[in-house]
C-alpha positions as CSV (number, residue, x, y, z in Angstrom):
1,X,-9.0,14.9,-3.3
2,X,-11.0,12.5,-5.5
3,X,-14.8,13.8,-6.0
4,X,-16.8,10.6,-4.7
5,X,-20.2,9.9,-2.8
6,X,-19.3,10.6,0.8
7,X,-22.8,8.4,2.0
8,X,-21.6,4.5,1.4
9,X,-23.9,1.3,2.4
10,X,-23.5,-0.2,5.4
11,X,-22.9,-3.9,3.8
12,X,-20.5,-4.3,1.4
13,X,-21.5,-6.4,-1.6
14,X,-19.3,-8.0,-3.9
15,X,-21.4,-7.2,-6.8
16,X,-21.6,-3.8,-6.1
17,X,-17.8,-3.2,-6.8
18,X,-14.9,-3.7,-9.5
19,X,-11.6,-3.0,-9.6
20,X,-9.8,-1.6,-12.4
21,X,-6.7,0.8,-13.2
22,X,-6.1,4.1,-11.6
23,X,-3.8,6.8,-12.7
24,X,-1.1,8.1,-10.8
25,X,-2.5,11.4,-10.2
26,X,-5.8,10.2,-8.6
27,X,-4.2,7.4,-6.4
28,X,-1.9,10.1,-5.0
29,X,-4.4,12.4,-4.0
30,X,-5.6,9.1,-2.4
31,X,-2.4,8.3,-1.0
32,X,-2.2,12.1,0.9
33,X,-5.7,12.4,1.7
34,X,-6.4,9.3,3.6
35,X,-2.9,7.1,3.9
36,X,-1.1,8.0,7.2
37,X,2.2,8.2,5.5
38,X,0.9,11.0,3.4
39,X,3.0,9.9,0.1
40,X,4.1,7.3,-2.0
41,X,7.0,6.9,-4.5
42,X,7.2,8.4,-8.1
43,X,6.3,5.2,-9.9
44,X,4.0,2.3,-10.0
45,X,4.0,-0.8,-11.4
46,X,0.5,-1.6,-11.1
47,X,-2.1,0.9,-9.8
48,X,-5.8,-0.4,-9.0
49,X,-8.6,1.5,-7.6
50,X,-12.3,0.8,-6.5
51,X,-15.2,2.0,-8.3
52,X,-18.9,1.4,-7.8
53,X,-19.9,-1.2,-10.3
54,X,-20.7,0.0,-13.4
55,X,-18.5,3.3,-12.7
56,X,-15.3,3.6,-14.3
57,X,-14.4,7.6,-13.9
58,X,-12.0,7.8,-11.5
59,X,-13.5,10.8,-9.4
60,X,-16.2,7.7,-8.4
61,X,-12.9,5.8,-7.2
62,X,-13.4,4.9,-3.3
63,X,-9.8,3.0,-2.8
64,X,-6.6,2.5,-4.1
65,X,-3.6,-0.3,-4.6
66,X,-0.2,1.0,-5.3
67,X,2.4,-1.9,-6.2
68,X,5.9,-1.2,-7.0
69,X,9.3,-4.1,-6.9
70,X,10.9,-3.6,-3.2
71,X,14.4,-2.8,-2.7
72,X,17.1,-5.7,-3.9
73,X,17.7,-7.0,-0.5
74,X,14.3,-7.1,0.8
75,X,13.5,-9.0,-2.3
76,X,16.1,-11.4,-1.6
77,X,15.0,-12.5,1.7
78,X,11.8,-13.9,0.3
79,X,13.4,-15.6,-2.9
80,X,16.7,-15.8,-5.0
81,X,14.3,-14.8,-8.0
82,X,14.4,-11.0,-6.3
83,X,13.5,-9.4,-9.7
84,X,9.9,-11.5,-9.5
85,X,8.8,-9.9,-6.2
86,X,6.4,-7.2,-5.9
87,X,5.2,-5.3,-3.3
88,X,1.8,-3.8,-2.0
89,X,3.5,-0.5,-1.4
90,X,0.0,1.4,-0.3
91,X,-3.9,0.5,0.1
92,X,-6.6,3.4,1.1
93,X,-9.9,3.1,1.4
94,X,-12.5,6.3,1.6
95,X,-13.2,6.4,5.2
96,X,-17.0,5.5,5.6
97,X,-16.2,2.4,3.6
98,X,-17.8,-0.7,4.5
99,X,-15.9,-3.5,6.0
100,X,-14.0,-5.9,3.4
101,X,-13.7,-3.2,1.6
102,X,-10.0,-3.3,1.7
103,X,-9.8,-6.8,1.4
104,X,-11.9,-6.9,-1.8
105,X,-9.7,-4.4,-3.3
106,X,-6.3,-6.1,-2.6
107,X,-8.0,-9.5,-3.9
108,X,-9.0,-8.2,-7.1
109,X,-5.8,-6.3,-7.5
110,X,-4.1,-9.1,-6.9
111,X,-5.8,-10.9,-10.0
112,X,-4.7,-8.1,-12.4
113,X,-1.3,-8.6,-11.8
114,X,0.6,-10.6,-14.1
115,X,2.1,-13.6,-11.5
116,X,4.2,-15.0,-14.3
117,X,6.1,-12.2,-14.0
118,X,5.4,-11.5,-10.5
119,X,5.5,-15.1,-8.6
120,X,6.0,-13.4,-4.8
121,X,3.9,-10.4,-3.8
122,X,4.8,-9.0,-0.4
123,X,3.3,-6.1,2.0
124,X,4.1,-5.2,5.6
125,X,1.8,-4.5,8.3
126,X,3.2,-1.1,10.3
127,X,3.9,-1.7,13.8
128,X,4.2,1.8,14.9
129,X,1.0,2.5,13.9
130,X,-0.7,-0.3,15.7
131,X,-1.1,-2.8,12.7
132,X,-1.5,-6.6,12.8
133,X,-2.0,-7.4,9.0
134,X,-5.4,-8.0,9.6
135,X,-6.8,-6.8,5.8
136,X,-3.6,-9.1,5.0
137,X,-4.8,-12.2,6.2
138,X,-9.0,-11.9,5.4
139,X,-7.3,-11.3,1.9
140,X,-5.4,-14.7,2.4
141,X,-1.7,-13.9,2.7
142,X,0.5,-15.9,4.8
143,X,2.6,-14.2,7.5
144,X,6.3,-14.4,7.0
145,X,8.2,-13.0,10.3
146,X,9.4,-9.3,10.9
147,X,11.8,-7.1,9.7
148,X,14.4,-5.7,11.8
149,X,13.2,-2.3,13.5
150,X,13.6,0.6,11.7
151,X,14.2,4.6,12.5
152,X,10.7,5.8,11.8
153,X,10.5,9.9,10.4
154,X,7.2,12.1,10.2
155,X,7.3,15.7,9.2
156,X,4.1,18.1,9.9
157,X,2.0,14.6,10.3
158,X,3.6,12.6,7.1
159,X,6.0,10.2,7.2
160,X,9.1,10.7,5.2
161,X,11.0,8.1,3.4
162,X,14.8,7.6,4.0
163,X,14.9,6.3,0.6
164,X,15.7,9.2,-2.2
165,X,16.0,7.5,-5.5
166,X,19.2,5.2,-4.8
167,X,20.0,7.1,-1.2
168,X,18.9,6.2,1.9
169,X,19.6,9.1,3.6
170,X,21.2,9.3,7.3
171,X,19.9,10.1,10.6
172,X,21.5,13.5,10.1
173,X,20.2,14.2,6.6
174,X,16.6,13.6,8.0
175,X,16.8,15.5,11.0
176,X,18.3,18.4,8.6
177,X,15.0,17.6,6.5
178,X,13.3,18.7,9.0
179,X,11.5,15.4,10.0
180,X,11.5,13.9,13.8
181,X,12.6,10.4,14.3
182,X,9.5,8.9,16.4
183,X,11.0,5.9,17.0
184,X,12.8,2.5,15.7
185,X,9.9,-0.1,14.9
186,X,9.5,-3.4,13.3
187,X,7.3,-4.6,10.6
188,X,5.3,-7.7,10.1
189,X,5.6,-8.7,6.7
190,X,3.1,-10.8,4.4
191,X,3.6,-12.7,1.1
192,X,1.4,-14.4,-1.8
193,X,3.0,-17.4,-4.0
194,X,1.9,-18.4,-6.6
C-alpha cells in the first residue's frame, strides 16, 4: 500500500492538488487496496495519480486513473474510428478523501491525454455495485445507454475478469477458477468527445 497522510482536509481545494503520472506498480497497489475489483490489467496506456500540490513522490499519491483502449467491439459501438477510443478502466481515491476528489482527478487526467489520438474516452458505472456514474457526470461526461448484462465473478472478495489476454473464458473455466458467479448485471456507460 502507498505510504500517504492518512488525516486529509475536510474541503477540497483545487489548488491544493495536481495530477501527474503514476507508475504501474504504485497504481496497482492502489488498484487492490482500495478498488472493489481488487485488480486491473497488465498494461496502461495512460496512468495519473493525485498528489498534494507541490508533492510529486508517489508514496504522497492519494488517487489513481488507469486508462487502457477497450475491447474491438465495445469500441465500435461508440464510433467506426474503434482504435481512437479509450477507456477509464479504474479510479481510486484514498478513503478519507474529500469530496470532488474523484472528479478532480478524472478532469485533470483527462487533459493529459492526447485527444488527437484519443477522440472518444468511455467509462462504465457498475451496477452491481450500486453505481449511478455520479463522479462521471460532476466530471462532465455524457451518459450513453447500458450494456447488455453480464455474468459478474468475485473470488475471496475480488472480482475476476473473464478476459485472459485474447480469451474470455467460459462459465466453466471460471467456476474451475475458483470464482462464484454473483450475478448477470448491466452497466451504464459514459463517454467524452472531443
Amino acid at each position: 500500500m502507498p505510504i500517504m497522510a492518512t488525516v486529509f482536509p475536510e474541503k477540497f481545494r483545487k489548488r491544493d492538488w495536481i495530477v501527474d503520472s503514476i507508475s504501474l506498480t504504485t497504481a496497482r497497489r492502489f488498484i487492490q487496496a482500495w478498488h472493489y475489483a481488487g485488480g486491473a490489467s497488465n498494461t496502461a496506456t495512460y496512468l495519473h495519480g493525485l498528489y498534494p500540490s507541490g508533492e510529486l513522490w508517489e508514496a504522497a499519491a492519494v488517487g489513481c486513473a488507469w486508462w487502457i483502449p477497450p475491447t474491438k467491439s465495445a469500441g465500435m459501438h461508440m464510433t467506426e474510428n474503434w482504435q481512437g477510443v479509450l477507456s477509464l478502466s479504474r479510479l481510486v481515491i484514498a478513503p478519507g478523501m474529500p469530496t470532488n476528489a474523484a472528479s478532480f482527478l478524472i478532469r485533470r487526467s483527462m487533459r493529459l491525454i492526447d485527444r488527437s489520438r484519443w477522440p472518444v474516452l468511455v467509462t462504465y458505472a457498475d451496477g452491481w455495485r450500486g453505481h449511478v456514474g455520479t463522479i462521471y457526470r460532476a466530471a462532465g461526461w455524457q451518459e450513453d445507454g447500458q450494456t447488455k448484462p453480464e455474468r459478474t465473478y468475485v473470488r475471496n472478495g475480488r472480482m475476476i475478469s473473464r478476459k485472459a489476454g485474447g480469451h474470455t473464458r467460459t462459465h466453466a473455466e471460471m467456476l474451475a477458477l475458483g470464482a462464484e458467479c454473483v450475478g448477470s448485471f448491466s452497466r451504464i456507460r459514459f463517454i467524452d468527445r472531443v
